[in-house]
N, C-alpha and C positions, 0 to 999 in steps of 0.2 A: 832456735828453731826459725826465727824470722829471716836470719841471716842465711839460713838454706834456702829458703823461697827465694830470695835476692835472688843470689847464686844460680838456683834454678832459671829463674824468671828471665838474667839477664844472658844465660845459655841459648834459653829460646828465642831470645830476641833475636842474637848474633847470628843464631843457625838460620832462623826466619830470615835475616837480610844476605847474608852468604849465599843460603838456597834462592831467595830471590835474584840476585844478581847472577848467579850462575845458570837461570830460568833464562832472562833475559840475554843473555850472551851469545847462547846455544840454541833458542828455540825461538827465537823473533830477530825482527829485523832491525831493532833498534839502534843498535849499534852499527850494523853498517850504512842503515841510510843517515845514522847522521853524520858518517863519515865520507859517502858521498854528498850529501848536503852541504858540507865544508870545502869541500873539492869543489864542488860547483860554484858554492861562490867566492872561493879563491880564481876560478877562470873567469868569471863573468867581472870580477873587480879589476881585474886584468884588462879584459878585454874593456872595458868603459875605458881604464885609466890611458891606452892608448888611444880612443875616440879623442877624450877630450885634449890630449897632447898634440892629436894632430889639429885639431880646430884649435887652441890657442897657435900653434905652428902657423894657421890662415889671418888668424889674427895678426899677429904682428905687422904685416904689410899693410895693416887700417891707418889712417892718418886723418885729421882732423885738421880743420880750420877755420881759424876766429871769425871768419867772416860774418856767421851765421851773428852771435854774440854781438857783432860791431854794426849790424844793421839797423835802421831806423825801429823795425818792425820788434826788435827784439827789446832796444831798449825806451820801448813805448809799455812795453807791459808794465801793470800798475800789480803790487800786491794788496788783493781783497780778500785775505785772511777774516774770517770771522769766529771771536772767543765762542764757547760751546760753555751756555749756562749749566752749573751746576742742576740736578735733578733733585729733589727732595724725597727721601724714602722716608717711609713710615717706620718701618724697622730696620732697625740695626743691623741684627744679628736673624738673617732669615729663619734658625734652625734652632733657635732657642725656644724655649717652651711658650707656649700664649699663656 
């Protein structure tokens, strides 16, 4: 007997998701927008990945020179790094119990 309820139980589930999907297919728009959704940003991924192709393209004609580096000014800077003390917490474990 229990083995029919399964049986039954697991009918309804199938038909329940089948009927649901087939709801969604035919009567919402789910499916297609998120197929234009994908579209869209396959052209906008596009469209950036050429932006940025053409400004590295602008890029390459950048050139640099040491001079800046080899200046008085530059190699006057002093590193005043300062260590960052440790903070003391009272607890550990924030979300442990008190």
């Amino acid at each position: 007997m229990t083995s029919m309820i399964k049986h039954i139980a697991m009918i309804l589930v199938v038909s329940g998701l089948v009927g649901g999907i087939y709801y969604l297919m035919n009567y919402t728009d789910t499916f297609t927008t998120t197929l234009r959704t994908i579209e869209d940003i396959e052209v906008t991924s596009a469209r950036i990945e050429r932006e940025v192709l053409v400004n590295i393209q602008q890029l390459q004609g950048v050139t640099f020179t040491r001079e800046l580096f080899d200046g008085d000014i530059y190699t006057s800077l002093q590193d005043i790094r300062q260590p960052i003390d440790a903070v003391n917490v009272s607890r550990t474990d924030p979300f442990a119990s008190l």
